[in-house]
Phi, psi and omega in degrees: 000313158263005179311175142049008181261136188253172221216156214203124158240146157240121187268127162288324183185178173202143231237149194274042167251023210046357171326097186306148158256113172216207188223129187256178190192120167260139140072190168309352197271105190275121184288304199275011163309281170308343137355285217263327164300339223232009196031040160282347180224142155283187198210085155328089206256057194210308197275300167298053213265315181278189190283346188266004127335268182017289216277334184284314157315308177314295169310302161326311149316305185293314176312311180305318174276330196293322180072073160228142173058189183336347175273351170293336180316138178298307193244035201311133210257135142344075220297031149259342174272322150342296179298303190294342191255341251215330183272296163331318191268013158276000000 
């Protein structure tokens, strides 16, 4: 979807490790909308603050009843919980 595409972010917030949080766009295109549409993302609600979280939140459901992309999965793990276990256990 962005290989080889330039790509336009807009920053939202920055999270604490300074990491910026934001929204990429190729063209007209909200990537993580589609992310999400598409069950490749969860829609980070820590993070997630403006108003088109709303629409995303939506999106996420609908992937979720769908059993599409990562929602086909029985037990799909969360990369913050992924991370939090991944630490724990060195």
């Amino acid at each position: 979807m962005v290989f080889g595409k330039q790509v336009r972010g807009v920053k939202h917030d920055v999270d604490r490790y300074g990491r910026i949080v934001g929204i990429v766009y190729v063209g007209d295109i909200c990537v993580n909308e589609e992310l999400v549409r598409n069950g490749f993302a969860w829609v980070y609600r820590r993070y997630c603050n403006i108003q088109v979280c709303e629409d995303w939140l939506a999106l996420e459901s609908q992937a979720r009843a769908g059993n599409v992309g990562l929602w086909s999965h029985r037990n799909p793990v969360p990369p913050w919980q992924f991370k939090r276990h991944k630490r724990s256990v060195k």
